[in-house]
N, C-alpha and C positions, 0 to 999 in steps of 0.2 A: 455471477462469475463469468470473466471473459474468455480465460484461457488459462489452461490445466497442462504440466507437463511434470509427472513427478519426480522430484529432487531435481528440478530443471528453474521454473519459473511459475509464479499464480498471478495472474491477471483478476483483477478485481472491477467492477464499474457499475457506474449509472445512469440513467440520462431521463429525467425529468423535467415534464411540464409544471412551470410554476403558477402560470393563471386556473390549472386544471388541478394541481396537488396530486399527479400523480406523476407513476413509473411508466416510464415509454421503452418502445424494444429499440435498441439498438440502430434497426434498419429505418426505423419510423421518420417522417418529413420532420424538421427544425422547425418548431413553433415558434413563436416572436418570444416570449418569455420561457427561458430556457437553462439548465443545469445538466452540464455533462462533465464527470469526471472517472479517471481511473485508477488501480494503484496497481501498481507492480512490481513483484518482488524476484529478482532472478538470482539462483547460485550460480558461483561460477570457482569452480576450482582450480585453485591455485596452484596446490601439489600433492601427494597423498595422506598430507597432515593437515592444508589450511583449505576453508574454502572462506570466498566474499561476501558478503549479500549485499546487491546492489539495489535501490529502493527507489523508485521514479513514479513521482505523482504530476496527473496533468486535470487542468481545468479548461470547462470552456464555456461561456454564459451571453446570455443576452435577453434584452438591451445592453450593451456595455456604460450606457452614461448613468444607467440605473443599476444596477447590479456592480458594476464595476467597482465603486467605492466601498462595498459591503464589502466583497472578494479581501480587497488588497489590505481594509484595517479588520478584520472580525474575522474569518476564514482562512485567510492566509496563516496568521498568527497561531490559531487555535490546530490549526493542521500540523504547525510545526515541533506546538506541543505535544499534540497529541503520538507523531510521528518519534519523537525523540524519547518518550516513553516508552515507545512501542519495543524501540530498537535497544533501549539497554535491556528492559526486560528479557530480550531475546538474545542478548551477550550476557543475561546474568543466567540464565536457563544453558545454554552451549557449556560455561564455564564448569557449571556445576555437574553436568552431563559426562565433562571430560574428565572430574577429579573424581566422579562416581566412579567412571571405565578405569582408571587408574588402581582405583583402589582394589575392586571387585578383580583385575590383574594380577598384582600384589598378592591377593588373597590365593588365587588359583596356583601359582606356582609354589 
């Protein structure tokens, strides 16, 4: 985890060696074969009924004449699904949350 701010934003990352198979720290030297990515997820509210979630992934690899091709057809692709599942999941979780509050509302008065 890169960065924690609650009900704010979560930073998420990695950055591995690929000749070595492992996980390198952050501040570590750039090995010639190399995987770094992150994910980041920030709220940001709108007004005291709606908030946003804004979703921004970044990669960074190398060799690019080697890695590069794998990235842009097999990774890219699988990230987008994976991402887009991610995110209705989490508008069908919100939705359900707010007709819970609704009800459990309803019921109190």
């Amino acid at each position: 985890m890169a960065e924690v701010e609650p009900q704010k934003c979560l930073v998420l990352g990695t950055y591995i060696d690929l000749r070595a198979m492992h996980v390198l720290d952050a501040a570590a030297p750039q090995p010639n074969f190399h995987w770094r990515t992150s994910w980041a997820f920030f709220l940001e509210e709108l007004d005291r009924q709606r908030t946003r979630l804004l979703v921004r992934g970044r990669a960074d690899y190398g060799p690019r004449f080697l890695i590069g091709p794998f990235a842009r057809i097999i990774a890219a692709p699988l990230h987008f699904i994976m991402q887009r599942k991610r995110l209705i999941g989490v508008r069908q979780r919100v939705k359900r949350e707010s007709r819970n509050r609704a009800a459990r509302s309803a019921v109190a008065r």
